[in-house]
C-alpha positions in Angstrom: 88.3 46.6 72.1 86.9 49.6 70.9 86.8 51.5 67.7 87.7 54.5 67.4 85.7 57.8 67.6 87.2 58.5 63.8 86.2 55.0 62.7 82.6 55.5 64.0 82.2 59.1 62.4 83.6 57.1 59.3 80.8 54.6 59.4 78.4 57.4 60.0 79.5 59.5 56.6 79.4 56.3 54.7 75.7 55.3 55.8 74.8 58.9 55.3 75.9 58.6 51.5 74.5 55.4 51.2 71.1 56.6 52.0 71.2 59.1 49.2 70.4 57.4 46.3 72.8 56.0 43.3 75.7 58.2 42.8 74.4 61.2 44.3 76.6 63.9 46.4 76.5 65.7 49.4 79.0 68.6 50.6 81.1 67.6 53.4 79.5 70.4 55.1 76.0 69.1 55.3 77.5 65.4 56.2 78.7 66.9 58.9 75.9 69.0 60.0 73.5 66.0 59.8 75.9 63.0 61.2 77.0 65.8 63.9 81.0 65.1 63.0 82.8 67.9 63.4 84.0 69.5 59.9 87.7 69.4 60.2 87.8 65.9 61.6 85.4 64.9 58.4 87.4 66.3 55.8 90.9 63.8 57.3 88.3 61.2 57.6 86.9 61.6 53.9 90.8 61.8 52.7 91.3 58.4 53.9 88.1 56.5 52.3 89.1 58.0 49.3 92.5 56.5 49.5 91.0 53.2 50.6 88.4 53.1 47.4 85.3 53.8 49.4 84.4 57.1 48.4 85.1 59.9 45.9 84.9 63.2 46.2 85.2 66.3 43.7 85.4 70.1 43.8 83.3 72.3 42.7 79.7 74.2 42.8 78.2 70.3 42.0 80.9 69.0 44.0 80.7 66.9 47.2 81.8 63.2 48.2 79.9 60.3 46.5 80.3 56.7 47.7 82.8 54.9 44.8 81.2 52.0 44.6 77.6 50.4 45.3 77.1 50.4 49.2 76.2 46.6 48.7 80.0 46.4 47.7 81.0 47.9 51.3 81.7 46.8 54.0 81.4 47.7 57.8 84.8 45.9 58.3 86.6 47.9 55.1 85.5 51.6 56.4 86.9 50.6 59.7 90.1 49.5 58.9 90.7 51.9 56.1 90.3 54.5 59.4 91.6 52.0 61.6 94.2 49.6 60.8 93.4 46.1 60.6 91.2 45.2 63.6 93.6 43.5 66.5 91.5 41.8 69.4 94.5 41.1 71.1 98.4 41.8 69.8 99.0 37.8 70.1 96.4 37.0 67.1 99.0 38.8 64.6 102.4 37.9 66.9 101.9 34.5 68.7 105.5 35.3 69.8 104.4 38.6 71.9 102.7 36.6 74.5 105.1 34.9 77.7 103.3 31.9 77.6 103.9 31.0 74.0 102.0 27.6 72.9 101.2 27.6 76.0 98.6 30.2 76.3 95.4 29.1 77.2 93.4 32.1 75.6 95.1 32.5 72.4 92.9 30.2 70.9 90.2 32.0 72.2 91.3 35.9 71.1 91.8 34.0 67.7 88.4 32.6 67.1 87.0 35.7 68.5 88.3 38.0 66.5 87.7 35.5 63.3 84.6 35.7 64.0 84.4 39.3 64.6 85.5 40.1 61.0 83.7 37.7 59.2 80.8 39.6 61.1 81.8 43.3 60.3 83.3 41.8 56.6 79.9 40.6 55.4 77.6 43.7 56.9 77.1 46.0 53.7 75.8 49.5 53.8 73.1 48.5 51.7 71.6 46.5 53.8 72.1 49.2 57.1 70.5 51.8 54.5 67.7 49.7 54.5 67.0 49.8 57.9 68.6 46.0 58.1 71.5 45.0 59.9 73.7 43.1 57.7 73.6 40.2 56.2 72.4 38.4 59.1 75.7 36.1 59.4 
């Protein structure tokens, strides 16, 4: 599994505002510049965290996107799948009925304890603590 090049600029953009300070905004423009995501890919990307709740943006000569909550409040796992989709390890974690070998399957358990554990991972890192040079909450 990998995510996608979208979902990593999204990250990147979020971490970026979450290293600013409380409430403060940047132009898309100089997110871009400084995370090295191209502009036009930033601006979709922005649209969908501010459909999802994670940022805000607003127009304007003192306009720019703000994170729309405290970056203790978000998490690695929400910017992904707001960019995403809700992460899949393996298609027979959601649909047991996809896979041939039904109950049978002797890795099913194993994609679905993986990818619990995957998203209890990515569901309790908050931006706050990457800001602060950390890397998580050390789950």
């Amino acid at each position: 599994m990998q995510i996608t090049r979208q979902a990593d600029y999204a990250v990147r953009a979020v971490l970026y505002l979450a290293g600013l300070g409380n409430g403060d905004r940047a132009p898309t423009s100089l997110i871009a510049q400084e995370q090295q995501i191209p502009p036009s890919f930033l601006a979709k990307i922005v649209s969908q965290l501010s459909v999802a709740g994670v940022v805000q943006t607003s127009r304007g000569a003192r306009g720019g996107v703000s994170l729309a909550r405290n970056p203790g409040e978000i998490t690695l796992l929400e910017v992904i799948e707001a960019i995403d989709g809700p992460i899949s390890l393996n298609e027979c974690v959601f649909d047991p009925s996809s896979c041939t070998f039904g109950d049978k399957c002797p890795v099913h358990t194993i994609w679905c304890d993986a990818q619990k554990d995957l998203v209890k991972r990515l569901g309790a890192t908050d931006f706050a603590s990457l800001a602060n040079g950390g890397n998580g909450n050390g789950v």
